[in-house]
N, C-alpha and C positions, 0 to 999 in steps of 0.2 A: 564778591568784589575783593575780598580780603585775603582770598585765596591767587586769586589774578594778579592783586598789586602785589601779595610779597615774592611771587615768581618774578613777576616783572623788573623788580629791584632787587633780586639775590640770585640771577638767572647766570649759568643753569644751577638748578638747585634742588634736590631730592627732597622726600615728602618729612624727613624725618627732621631736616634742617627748618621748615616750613610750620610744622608742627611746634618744634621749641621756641622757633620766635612767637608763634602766638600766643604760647603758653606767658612769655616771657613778657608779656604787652596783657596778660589775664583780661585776653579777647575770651574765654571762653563767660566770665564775668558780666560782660556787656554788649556783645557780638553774637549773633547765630551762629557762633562755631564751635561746634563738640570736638574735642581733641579727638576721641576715637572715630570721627568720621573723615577727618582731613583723608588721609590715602586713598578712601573713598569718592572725596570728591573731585580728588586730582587726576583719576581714574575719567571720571564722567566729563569732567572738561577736557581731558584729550580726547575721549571718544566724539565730545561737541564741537571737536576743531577748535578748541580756543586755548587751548596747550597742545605741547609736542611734545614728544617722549624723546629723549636727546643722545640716552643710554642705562644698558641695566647693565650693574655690575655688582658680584658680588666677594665678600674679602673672608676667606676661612670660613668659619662656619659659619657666621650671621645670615641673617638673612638676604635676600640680592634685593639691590636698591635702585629706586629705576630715577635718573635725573629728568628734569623737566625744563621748558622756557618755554615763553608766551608766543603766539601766533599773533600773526598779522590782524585776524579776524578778532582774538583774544585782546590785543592793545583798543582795537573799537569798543569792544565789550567795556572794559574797564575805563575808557576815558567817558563813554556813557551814563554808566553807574555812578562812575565820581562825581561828577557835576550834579546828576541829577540828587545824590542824597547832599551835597553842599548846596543847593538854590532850593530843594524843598524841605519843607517839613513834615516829616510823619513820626508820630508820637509810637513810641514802641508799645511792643504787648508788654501789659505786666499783668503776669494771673492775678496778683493782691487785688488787683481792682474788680476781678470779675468775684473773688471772694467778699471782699467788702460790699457788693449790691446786693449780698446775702446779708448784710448786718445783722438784720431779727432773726435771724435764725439761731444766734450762737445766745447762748444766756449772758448776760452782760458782765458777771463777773467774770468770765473767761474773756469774752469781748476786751473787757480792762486789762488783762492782764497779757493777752495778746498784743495788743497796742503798746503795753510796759515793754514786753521783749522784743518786739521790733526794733524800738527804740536801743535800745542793748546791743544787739547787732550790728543797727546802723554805724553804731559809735566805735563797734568794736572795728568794723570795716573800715570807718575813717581813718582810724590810729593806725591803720596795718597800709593803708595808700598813703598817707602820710609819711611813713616809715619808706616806703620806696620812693619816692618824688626826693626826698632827702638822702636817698644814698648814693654812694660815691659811682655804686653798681648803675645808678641812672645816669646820673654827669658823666659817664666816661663809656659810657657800652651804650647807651641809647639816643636814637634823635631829640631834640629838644621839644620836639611835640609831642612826644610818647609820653613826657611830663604833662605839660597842659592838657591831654584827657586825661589820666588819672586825675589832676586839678577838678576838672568838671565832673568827671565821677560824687569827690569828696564834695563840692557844691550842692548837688543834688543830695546827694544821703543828709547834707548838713542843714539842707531847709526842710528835709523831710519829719527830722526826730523833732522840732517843737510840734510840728503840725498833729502827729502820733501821740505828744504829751498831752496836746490841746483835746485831742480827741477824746484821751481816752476820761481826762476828766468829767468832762460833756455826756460821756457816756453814763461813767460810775454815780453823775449826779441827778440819773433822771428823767435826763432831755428825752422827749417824745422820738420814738422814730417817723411816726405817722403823724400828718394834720388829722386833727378831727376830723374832716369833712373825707377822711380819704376810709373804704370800709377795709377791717384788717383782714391781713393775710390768710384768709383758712385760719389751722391755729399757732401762727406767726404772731398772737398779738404780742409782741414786744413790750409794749406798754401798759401789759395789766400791772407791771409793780412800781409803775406810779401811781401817784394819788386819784382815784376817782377813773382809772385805767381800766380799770379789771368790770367792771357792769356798763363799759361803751356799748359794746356790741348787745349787751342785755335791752339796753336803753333803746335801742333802736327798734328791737324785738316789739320792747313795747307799746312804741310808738307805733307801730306799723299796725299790731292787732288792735289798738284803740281806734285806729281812720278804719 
């Protein structure tokens, strides 16, 4: 969709111009879009009918640049997509989460200190979207709502870093990964260096050969 809409509003428009505005919007940041596969993809959507190749031309020695504009078939496409991700909600992939339902797996001091640097990050990322929403380079070269996502970008990272600090205390002090009643992981117990952690699994052992 992001490739459809910015043809569609800078048409006709070559892949290279297409390319810097989204660099320039740091869609590769929050968008399924890798810079190195745009040309790629504006390739596949004119083979899909929903761009048109409008002209190649090339200037001395650079490379030859082929322009592009949206198809009839292409303007459905995108007024499709639009609506549907504005009326639904679908929660993005974030790998961190498929890492996190590994928790016992990492030893908990690295666990802490994973969660410390997150947080580091998070913040360092805030100050750096912060830094564009406030420069002159946004008020005067970008649409007004190119601000307001970055806004909800720094929203999101900003509710994130307590949640990371919360965690990771929770972590370094203790807290069980597992309920009692739940049996541990293979040798995932996480919980053997809490208190009375480390002979669960014993205890059950013995429980069982006593019945």
């Amino acid at each position: 969709m992001m490739i459809l809409g910015l043809v569609k509003w800078m048409q006709p428009v070559h892949g290279y111009d297409v390319r810097r505005e989204l660099l320039s919007w740091e869609a590769d940041q929050w968008a399924n879009v890798a810079p190195g596969s745009i040309y790629h993809a504006l390739k596949k959507l004119a083979e899909e009918g929903l761009l048109a190749e409008v002209e190649t031309h090339q200037v001395g020695t650079r490379p030859a640049r082929t322009t592009y504009r949206i198809t009839a078939k292409g303007e459905v496409e995108f007024e499709e997509l639009l609506r549907k991700y504005w009326w639904e909600l679908d929660q993005p992939t974030d790998p961190f989460l498929a890492a996190m339902g590994f928790l016992p797996a990492l030893p908990r001091d690295e666990a802490v200190e994973a969660l410390k640097n997150r947080a580091r990050m998070l913040r360092a990322s805030v100050e750096r979207l912060r830094a564009a929403i406030a420069s002159e380079w946004m008020h005067t070269s970008k649409p007004t709502h190119v601000a307001w996502m970055l806004e909800r970008s720094v929203a999101l990272m900003e509710a994130e870093i307590p949640w990371c600090e919360r965690v990771a205390e929770l972590v370094a002090s203790g807290v069980p990964y597992l309920p009692d009643t739940m049996v541990p992981w293979n040798d995932w117990d996480a919980d053997a260096d809490r208190p009375g952690g480390a002979d669960r699994s014993g205890s059950a052992d013995r429980a069982a050969d006593t019945n």
